[in-house]
C-alpha positions in Angstrom: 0.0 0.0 0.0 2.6 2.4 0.7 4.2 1.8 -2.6 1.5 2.1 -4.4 0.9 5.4 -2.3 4.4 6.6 -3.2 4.3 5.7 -7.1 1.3 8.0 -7.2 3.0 11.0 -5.3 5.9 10.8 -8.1 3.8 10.3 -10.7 1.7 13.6 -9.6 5.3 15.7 -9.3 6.5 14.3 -12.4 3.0 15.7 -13.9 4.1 19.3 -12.3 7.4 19.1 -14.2 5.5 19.1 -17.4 2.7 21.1 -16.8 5.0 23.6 -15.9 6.7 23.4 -19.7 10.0 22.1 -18.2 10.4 18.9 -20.4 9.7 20.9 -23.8 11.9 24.1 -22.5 14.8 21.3 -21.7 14.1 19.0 -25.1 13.4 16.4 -22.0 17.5 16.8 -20.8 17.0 15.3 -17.4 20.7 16.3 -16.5 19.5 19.8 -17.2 16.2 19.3 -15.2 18.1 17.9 -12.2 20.3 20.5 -12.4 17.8 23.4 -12.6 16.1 22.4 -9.5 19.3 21.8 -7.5 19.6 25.4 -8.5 16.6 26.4 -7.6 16.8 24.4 -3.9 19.6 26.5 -3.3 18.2 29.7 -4.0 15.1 28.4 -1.7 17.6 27.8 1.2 19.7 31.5 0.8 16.1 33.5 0.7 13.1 32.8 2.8 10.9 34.4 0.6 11.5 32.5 -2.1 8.8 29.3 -1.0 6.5 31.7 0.2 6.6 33.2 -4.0 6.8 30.4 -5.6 3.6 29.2 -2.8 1.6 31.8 -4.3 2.1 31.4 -8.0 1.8 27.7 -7.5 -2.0 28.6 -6.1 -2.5 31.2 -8.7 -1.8 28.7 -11.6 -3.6 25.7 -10.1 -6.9 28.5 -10.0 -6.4 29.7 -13.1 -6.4 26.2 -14.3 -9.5 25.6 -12.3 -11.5 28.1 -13.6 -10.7 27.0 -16.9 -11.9 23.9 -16.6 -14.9 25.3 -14.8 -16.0 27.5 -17.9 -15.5 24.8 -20.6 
């Protein structure tokens, strides 16, 4: 069960990396992909404002995506 449970939670992040365009923008590179978000872990670590950003556009997205579907 809690493989199953954790197969599902990758799948779902892997979904994230390509909703947010990341496999197109990289030509699917995952030595580039692992490397942009070691990057941006880092720069989440120096500035404390960076999750609380990235918290809100993450929100802001998943509505606007929401509403989309909710006016088709």
């Amino acid at each position: 069960m809690a493989r199953r449970e954790r197969t599902r939670h990758l799948i779902e992040l892997g979904g994230l990396v390509q909703k947010a365009g990341l496999v197109d923008l990289t030509d699917d590179d995952r030595a580039t992909l692992y490397g942009a978000m070691l990057d941006l872990a880092a720069r989440a670590r120096e500035d404390g404002n960076t999750l609380a950003l990235w918290k809100r556009r993450g929100r802001r997205a998943f509505d606007a995506e929401a509403e989309g579907r909710e006016a088709q």
